[in-house]
Each structure stands twice: as structure tokens, then as C-alpha cells.
N, C-alpha and C positions, 0 to 999 in steps of 0.2 A: 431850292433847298428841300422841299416838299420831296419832288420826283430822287432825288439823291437818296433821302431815307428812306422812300420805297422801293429804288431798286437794290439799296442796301439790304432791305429785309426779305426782298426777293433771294437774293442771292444766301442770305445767311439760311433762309428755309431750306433751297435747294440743297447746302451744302450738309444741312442737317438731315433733310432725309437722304442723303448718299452717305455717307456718314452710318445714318441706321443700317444701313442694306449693306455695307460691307463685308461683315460677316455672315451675314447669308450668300453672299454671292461664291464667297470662300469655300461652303458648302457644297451648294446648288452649283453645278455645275450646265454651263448652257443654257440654250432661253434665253439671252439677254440678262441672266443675273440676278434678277430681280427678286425678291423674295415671293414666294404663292401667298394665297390669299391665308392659309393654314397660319402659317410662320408669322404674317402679319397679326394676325387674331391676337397670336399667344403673344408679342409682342404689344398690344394695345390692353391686354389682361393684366401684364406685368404693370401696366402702367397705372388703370382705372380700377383695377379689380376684376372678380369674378361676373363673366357675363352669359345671360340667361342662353338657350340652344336658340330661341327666337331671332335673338340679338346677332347673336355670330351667326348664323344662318342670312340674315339680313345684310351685317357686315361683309361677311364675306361674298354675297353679292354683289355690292359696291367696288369692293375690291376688286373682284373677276373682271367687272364691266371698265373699270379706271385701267387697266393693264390691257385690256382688249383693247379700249382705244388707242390706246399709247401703241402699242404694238402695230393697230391698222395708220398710224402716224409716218407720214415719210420723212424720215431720218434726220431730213436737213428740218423739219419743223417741231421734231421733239423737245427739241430743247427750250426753243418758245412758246409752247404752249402746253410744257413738266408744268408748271407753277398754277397756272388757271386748273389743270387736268386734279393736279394735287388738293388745290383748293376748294373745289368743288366737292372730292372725293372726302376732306373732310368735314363740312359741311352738313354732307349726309351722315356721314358716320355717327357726328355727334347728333343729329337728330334723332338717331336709334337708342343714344346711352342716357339713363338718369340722371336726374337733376345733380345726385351728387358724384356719379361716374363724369357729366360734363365738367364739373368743377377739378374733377385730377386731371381730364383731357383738356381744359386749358389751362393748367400749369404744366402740364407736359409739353404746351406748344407754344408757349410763352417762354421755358427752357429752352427750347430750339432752336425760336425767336433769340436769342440772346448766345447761340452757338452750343450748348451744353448738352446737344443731341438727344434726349428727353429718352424716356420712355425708363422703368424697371428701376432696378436697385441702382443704379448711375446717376438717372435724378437725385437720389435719394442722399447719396454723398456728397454733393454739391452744397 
């Protein structure tokens, strides 16, 4: 029962961040789609608030390096190993944001967690 809700929540994450990236992809044309580390930022700012040049300098590090991977990933293993690569990547992220920026970053991913795609004023009508 255990391993079922995990890979339920697996899959509900996955679904959620493809889910965010759609409109970016719609955008962004090539590259895999994906949204740049920029697009991401502004999308985690909608979410936690205003964050410091240090911050999103740091973040976006994370970011660059979580997409390099993915990208040096051969095809047939991206998919298993999106969720670790993602989890990780948040991880860090939240390690860069304030105690009270951590607290919107998870109810942002607790929305997610629960399919409601998180992040910005969509949360926010839920």
C-alpha cells in the first residue's frame, strides 16, 4: 500500500511539473522545451516572493546544473530518474530560500503534491 502512494505521488509530482513547463514550452521553442533557468526563477518568485540577486544567482545554478544533467541523460533513463533529478533540485533550492519563503515553497509543492500545479496566482484560487 505504502509503495502505491509513493508511486502515486511520484507520478502526481511528475505530472505537475510538466503541467508547469507547458507554457513555457509553447514559448520556447527547441531545446527540449524545457523552461531556462530565468523562466524558472520568475516562476518560483511568483510563488515565495521576492528573492534576493544572491538567491537567484544560487538558484539558478541549481537550475542550469538539474537541466545539464537531464540533458547528459540517455533518453531511455530520463524518465526514471525526472523525480530523483527533480527532488534533489528542490532540495537545494529550498535550502537557498528563507525560513518564511520555505514555508510558500511548501505549500507550493504540497499543491502539486495534491495535482493543483502550484506556483503564482493559480495557487492562490484554489
Amino acid at each position: 500500500m505504502k509503495t502505491a502512494s509513493r508511486l502515486l505521488l511520484v507520478a502526481a509530482l511528475s505530472g505537475a511539473f510538466l503541467t508547469a513547463t507547458a507554457s513555457a514550452q509553447e514559448q520556447r521553442k527547441g531545446r527540449g522545451g524545457m523552461m531556462d533557468p530565468e523562466q524558472r526563477i520568475e516562476r518560483l518568485e511568483q510563488a515565495v516572493g521576492s528573492l534576493s540577486a544572491e538567491q537567484k544567482a544560487k538558484i539558478k545554478e541549481v537550475y542550469a546544473q538539474s537541466a545539464e544533467k537531464m540533458r547528459n541523460l540517455p533518453e531511455d533513463q530520463r524518465r526514471e530518474k525526472m523525480m530523483e533529478m527533480m527532488q534533489e533540485a528542490g532540495r537545494q533550492v529550498r535550502a537557498v530560500l528563507t525560513a518564511d519563503q520555505q514555508k510558500k515553497y511548501d505549500e507550493m509543492m504540497a499543491q502539486m503534491r495534491q495535482g493543483g500545479g502550484g506556483g503564482g496566482e493559480r495557487r492562490k484560487k484554489n
